[in-house]
PARO-793657 format. One record per residue: residue in three letters; x, y, z of N, C-alpha, C in turn. Coordinates in Angstrom, 2 decimals. Atoms other than C-alpha are relative to their C-alpha. Example, Ala and Ser with C-alpha at 12.3 -4.5 7.8 and 13.67 -1.06 7.14 Angstrom:
+-----+---------+---------+---------+---------+----------+---------+---------+---------+---------+
!  aa !  n.east ! n.north !    n.up ! ca.east ! ca.north !   ca.up !  c.east ! c.north !    c.up !
+-----+---------+---------+---------+---------+----------+---------+---------+---------+---------+
! ALA !    0.89 !   -1.19 !    0.00 !   12.30 !    -4.50 !    7.80 !    0.90 !    1.20 !    0.00 !
! SER !   -0.82 !   -1.19 !   -0.06 !   13.67 !    -1.06 !    7.14 !   -0.77 !    1.09 !    0.73 !
+-----+---------+---------+---------+---------+----------+---------+---------+---------+---------+
END
This chain:
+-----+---------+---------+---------+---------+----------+---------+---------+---------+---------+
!  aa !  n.east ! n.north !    n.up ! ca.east ! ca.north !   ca.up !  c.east ! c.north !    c.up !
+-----+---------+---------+---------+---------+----------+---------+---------+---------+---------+
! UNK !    0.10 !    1.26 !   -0.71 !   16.47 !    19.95 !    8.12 !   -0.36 !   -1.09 !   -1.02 !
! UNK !    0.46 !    1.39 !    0.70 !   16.41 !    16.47 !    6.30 !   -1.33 !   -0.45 !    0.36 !
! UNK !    0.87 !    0.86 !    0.31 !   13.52 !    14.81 !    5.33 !   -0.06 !   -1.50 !    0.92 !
! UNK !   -0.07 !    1.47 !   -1.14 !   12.72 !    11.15 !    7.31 !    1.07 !   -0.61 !   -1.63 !
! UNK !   -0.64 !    0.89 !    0.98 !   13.69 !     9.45 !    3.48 !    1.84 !    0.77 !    0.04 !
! UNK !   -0.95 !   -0.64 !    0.30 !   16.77 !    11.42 !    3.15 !    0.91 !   -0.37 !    1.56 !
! UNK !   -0.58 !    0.73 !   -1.21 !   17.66 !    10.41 !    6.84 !    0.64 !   -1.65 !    0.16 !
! UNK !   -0.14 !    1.68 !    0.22 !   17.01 !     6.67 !    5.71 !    0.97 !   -0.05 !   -0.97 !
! UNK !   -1.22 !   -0.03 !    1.01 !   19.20 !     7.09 !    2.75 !    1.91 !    0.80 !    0.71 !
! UNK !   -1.65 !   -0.44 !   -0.81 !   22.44 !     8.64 !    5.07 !   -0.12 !   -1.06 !    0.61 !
! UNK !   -0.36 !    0.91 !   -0.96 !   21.76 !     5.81 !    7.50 !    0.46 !   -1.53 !   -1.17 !
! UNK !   -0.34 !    1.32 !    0.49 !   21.89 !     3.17 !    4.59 !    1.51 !   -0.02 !   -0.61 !
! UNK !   -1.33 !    0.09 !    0.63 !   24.91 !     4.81 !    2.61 !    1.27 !   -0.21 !    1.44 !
! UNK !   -1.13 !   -0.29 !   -0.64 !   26.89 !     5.19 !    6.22 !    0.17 !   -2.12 !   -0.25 !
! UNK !   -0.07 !    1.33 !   -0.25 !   26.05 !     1.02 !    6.30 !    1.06 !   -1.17 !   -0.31 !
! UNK !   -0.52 !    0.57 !    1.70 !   27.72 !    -0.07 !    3.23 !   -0.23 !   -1.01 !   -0.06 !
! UNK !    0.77 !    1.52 !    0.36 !   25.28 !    -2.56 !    2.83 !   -0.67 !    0.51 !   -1.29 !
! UNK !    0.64 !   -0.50 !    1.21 !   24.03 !    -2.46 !   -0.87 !   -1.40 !    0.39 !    0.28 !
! UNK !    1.16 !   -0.03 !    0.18 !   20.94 !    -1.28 !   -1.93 !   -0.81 !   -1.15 !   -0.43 !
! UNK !    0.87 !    1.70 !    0.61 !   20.41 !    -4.57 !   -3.85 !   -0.26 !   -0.90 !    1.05 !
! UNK !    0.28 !    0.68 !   -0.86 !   20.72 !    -6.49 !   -0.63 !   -1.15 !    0.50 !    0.70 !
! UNK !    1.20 !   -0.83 !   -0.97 !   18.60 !    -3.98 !    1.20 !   -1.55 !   -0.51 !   -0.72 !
! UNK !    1.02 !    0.54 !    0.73 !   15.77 !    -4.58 !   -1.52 !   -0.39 !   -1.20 !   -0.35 !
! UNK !   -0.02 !    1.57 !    0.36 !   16.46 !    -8.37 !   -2.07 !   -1.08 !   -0.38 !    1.93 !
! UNK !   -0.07 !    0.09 !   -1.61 !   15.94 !    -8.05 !    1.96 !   -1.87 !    0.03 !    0.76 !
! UNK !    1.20 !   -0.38 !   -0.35 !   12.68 !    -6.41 !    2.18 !   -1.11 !   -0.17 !   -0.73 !
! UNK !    1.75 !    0.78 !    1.24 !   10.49 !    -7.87 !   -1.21 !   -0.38 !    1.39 !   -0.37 !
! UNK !    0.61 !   -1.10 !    0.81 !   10.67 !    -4.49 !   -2.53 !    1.05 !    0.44 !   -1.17 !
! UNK !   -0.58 !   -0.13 !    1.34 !   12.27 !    -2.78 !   -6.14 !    0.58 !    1.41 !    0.55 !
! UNK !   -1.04 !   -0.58 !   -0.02 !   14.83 !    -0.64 !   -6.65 !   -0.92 !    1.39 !   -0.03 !
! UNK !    0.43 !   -1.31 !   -0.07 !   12.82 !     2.18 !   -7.55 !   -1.15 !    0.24 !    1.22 !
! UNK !    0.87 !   -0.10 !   -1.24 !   10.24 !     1.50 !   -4.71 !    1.53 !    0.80 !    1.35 !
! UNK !   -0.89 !   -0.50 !   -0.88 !   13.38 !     2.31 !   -2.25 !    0.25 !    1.22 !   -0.08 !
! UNK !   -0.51 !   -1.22 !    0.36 !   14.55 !     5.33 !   -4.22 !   -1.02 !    1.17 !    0.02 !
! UNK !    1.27 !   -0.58 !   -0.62 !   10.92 !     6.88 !   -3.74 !   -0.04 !    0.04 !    1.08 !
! UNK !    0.15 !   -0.40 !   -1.33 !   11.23 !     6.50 !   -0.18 !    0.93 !    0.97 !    0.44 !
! UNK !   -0.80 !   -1.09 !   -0.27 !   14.43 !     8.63 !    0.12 !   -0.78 !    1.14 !   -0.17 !
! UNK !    0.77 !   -1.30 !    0.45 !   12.12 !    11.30 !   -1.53 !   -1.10 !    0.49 !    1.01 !
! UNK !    1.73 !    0.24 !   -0.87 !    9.39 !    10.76 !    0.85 !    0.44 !    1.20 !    1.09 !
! UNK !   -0.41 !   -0.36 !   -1.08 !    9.07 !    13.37 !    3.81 !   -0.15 !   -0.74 !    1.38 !
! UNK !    0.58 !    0.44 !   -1.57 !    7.40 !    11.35 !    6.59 !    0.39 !   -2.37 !   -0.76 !
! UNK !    0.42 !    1.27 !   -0.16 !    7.74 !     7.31 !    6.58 !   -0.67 !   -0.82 !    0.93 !
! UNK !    1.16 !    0.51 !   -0.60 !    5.65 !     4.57 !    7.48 !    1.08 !   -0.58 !    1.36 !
! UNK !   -1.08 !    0.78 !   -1.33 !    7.28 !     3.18 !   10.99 !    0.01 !   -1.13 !    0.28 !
! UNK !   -0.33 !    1.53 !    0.15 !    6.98 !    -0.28 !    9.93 !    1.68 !   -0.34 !   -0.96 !
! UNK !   -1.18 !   -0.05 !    0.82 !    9.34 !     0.35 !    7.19 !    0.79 !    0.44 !    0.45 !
! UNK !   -1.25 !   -0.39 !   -0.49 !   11.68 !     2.30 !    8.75 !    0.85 !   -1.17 !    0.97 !
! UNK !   -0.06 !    0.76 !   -0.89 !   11.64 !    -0.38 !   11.49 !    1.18 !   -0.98 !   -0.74 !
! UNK !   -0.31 !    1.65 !    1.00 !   12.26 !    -3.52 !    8.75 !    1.53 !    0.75 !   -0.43 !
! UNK !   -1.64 !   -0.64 !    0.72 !   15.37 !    -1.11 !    6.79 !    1.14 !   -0.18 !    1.37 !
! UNK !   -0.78 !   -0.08 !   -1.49 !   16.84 !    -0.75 !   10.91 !    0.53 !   -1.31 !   -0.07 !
! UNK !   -0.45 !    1.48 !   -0.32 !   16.69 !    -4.36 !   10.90 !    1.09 !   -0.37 !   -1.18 !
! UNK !   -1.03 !    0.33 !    1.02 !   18.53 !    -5.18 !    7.75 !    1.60 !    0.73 !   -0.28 !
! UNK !   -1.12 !   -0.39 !   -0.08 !   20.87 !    -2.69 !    8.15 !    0.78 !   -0.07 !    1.21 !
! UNK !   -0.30 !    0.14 !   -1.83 !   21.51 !    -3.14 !   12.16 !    0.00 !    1.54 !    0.78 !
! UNK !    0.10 !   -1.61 !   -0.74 !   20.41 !     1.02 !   13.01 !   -1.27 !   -0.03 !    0.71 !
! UNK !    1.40 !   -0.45 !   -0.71 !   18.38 !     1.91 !   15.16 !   -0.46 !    0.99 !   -0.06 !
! UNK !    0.45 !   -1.50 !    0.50 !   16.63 !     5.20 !   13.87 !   -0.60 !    0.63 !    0.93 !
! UNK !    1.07 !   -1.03 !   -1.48 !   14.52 !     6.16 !   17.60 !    1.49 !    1.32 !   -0.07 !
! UNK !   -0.46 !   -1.41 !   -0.50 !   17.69 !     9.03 !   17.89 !    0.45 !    0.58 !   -1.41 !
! UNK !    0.28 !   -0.37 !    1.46 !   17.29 !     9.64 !   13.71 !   -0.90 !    1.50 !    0.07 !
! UNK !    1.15 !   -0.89 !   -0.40 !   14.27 !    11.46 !   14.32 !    0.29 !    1.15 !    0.66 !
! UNK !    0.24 !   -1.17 !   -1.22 !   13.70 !    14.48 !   15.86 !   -1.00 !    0.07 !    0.43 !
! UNK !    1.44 !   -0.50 !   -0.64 !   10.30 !    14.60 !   18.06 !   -0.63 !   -0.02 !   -1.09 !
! UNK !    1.38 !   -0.30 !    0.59 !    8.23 !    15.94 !   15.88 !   -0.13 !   -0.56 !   -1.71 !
! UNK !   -0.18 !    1.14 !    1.62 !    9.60 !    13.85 !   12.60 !   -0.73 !   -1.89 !    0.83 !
! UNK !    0.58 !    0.85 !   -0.81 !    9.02 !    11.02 !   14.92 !   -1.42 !   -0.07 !    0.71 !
! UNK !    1.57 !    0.24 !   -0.21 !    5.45 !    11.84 !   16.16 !   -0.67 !   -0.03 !   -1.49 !
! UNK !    0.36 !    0.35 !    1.24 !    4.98 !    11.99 !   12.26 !   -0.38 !   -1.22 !   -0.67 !
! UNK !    0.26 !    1.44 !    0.89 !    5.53 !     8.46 !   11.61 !   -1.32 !   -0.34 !    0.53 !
! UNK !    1.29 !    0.86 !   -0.70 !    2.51 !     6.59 !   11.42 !   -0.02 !   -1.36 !    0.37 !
! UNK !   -0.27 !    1.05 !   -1.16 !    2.70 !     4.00 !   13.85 !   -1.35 !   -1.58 !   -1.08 !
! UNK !    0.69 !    1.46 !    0.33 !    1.59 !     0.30 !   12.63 !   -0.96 !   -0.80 !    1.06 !
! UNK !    0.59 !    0.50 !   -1.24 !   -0.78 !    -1.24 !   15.14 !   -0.84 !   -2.15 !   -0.45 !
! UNK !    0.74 !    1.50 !    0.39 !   -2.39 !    -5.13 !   14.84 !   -1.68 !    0.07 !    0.21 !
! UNK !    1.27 !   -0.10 !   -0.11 !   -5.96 !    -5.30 !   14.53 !   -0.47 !   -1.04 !    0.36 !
! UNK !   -0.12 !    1.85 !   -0.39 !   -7.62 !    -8.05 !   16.16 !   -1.36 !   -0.22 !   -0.40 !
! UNK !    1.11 !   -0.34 !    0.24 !  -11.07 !    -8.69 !   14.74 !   -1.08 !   -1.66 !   -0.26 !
! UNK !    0.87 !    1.22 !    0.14 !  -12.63 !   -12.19 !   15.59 !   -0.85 !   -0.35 !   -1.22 !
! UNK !    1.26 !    0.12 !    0.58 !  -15.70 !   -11.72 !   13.69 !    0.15 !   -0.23 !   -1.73 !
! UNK !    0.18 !   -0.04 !    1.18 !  -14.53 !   -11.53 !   10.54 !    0.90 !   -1.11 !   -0.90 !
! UNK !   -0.83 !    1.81 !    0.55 !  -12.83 !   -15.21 !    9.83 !    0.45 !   -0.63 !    1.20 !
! UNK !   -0.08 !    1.11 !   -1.31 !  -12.19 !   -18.02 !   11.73 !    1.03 !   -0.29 !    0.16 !
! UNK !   -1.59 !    0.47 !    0.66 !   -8.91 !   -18.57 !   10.04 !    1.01 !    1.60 !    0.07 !
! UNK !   -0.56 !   -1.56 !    0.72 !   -6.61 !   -14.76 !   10.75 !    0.78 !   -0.24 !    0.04 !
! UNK !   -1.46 !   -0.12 !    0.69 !   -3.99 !   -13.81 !    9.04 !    0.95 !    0.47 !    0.79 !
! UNK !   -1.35 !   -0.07 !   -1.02 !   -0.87 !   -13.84 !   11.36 !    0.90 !    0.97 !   -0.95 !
! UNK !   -1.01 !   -0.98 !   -0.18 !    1.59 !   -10.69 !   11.27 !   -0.55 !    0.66 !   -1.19 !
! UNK !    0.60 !   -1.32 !    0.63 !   -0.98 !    -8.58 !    8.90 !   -0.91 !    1.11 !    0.88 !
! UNK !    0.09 !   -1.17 !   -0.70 !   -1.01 !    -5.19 !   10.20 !   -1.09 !    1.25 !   -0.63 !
! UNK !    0.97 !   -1.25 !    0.33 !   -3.39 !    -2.27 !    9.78 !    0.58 !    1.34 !    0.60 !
! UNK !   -0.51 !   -1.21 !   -0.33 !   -2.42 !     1.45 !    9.65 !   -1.09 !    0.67 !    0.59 !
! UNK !    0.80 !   -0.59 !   -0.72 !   -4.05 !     3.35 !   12.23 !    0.13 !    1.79 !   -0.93 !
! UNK !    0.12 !   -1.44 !    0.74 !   -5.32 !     6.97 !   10.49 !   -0.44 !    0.65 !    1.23 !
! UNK !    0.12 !   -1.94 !   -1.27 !   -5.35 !    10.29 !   12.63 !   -0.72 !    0.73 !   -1.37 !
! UNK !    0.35 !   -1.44 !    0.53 !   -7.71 !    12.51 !   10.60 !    0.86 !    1.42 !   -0.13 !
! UNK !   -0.77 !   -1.08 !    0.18 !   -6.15 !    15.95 !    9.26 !   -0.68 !    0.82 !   -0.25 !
! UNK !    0.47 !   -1.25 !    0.92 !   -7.01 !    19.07 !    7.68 !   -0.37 !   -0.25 !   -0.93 !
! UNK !    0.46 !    0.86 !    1.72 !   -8.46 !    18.35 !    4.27 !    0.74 !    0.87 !   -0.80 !
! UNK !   -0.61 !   -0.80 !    0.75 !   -6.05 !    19.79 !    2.13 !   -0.40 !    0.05 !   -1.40 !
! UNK !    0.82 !   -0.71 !    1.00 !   -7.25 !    22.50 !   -0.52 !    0.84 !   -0.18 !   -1.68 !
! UNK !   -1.43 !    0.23 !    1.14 !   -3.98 !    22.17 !   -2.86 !   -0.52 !   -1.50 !   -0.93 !
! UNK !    0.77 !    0.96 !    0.54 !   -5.46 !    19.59 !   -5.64 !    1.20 !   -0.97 !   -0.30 !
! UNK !   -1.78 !    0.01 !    0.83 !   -1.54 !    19.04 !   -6.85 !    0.12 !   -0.85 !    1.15 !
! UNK !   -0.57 !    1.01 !   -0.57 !   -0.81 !    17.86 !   -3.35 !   -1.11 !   -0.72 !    0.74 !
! UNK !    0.66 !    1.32 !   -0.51 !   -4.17 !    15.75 !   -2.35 !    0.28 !   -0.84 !   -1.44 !
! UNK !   -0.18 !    1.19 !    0.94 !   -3.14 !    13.73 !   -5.71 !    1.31 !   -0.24 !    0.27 !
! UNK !   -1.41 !    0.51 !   -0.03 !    0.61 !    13.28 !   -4.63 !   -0.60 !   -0.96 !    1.66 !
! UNK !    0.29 !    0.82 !   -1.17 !   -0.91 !    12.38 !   -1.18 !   -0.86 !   -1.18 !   -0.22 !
! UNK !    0.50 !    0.81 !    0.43 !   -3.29 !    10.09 !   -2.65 !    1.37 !   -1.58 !   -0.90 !
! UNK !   -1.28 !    0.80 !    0.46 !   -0.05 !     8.75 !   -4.80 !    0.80 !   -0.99 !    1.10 !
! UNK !   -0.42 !    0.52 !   -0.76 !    1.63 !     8.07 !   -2.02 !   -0.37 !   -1.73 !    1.04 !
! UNK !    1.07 !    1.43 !   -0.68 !   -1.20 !     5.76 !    0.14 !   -0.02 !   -1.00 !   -0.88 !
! UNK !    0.32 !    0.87 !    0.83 !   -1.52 !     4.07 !   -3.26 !    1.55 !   -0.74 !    0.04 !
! UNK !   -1.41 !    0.48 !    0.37 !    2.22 !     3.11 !   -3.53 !    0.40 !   -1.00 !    1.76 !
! UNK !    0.00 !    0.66 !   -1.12 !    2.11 !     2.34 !    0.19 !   -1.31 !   -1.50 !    0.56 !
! UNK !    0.93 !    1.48 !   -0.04 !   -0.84 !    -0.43 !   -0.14 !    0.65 !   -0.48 !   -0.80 !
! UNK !   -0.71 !    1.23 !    1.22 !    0.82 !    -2.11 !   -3.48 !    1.09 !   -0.32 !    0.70 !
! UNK !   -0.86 !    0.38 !   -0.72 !    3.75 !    -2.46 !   -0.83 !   -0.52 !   -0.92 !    0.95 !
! UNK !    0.54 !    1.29 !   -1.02 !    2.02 !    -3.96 !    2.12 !   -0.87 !   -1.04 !   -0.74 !
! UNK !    0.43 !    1.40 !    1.35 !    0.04 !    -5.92 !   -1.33 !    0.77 !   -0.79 !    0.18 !
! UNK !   -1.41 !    0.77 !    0.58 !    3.66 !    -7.30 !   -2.32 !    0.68 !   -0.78 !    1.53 !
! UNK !   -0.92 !    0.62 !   -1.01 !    4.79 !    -7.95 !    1.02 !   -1.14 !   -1.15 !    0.93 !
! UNK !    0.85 !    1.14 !    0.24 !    1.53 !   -10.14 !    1.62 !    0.23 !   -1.36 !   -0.84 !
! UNK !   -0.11 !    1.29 !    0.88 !    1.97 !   -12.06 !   -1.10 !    1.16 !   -0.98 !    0.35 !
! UNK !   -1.13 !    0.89 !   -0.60 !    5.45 !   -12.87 !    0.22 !   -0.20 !   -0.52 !    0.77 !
! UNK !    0.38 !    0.73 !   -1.25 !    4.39 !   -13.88 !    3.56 !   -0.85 !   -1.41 !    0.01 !
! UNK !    0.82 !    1.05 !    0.54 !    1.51 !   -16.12 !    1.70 !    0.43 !   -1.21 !   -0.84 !
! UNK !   -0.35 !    0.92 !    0.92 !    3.43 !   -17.55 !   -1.04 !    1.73 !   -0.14 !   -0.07 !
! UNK !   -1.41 !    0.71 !    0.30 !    7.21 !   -17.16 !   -0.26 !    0.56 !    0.45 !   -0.93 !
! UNK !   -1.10 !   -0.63 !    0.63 !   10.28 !   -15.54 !   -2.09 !   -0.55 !   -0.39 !   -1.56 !
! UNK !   -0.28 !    0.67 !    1.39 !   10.20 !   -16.03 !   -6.09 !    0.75 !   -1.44 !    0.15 !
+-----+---------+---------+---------+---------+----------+---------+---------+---------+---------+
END
């Protein structure tokens, strides 16, 4: 069974919308994209944003239980902590897991979260300051 990235990469090649547009599209790099094909699970904001640029709709992509995988984006609403909030910044809701014993893959999983904040970083900055 395919991977979620490997799903996203058949839905973009059936598109024949470049990759350069796709990435020009979303404020992310060529090799940031080509890491997500690799990926098993994606975030379901991103998958969302790629749907949009390419015009797919990925809800019958999935299978169930690839789909209860994604981790769902939610808005946080939090008065207290500025007077001034930041419109359409999202917070990832965490589900606790197993603590995995494998050291190899809590540092790829760690890799991962890290590559997935310098994204929602980059795609901040766009929202704040606007295309190059």
């Amino acid at each position: 069974m395919p991977n979620q990235g490997e799903i996203l990469q058949e839905a973009i090649k059936n598109s024949g919308i470049s990759i350069t547009r796709i990435v020009e599209e979303l404020g992310i790099t060529r090799p940031t994209i080509y890491r997500k094909f690799k990926e098993d699970t994606l975030d379901y904001a991103f998958v969302k944003r790629v749907g949009e640029v390419i015009g797919h709709d990925f809800s019958q992509d999935f299978t169930v239980l690839q789909q209860g995988a994604l981790p769902f984006v939610t808005p946080v609403v939090s008065p207290t902590v500025s007077s001034a909030p930041l419109l359409g910044v999202t917070h990832k809701s965490v589900t606790p897991s197993a603590p995995e014993l494998d050291p190899t893959k809590q540092l790829l999983a760690l890799q991962a979260k890290y590559i997935a904040l310098l994204e929602a970083y980059n795609e901040l900055l766009l929202r704040v300051y606007g295309p190059k």
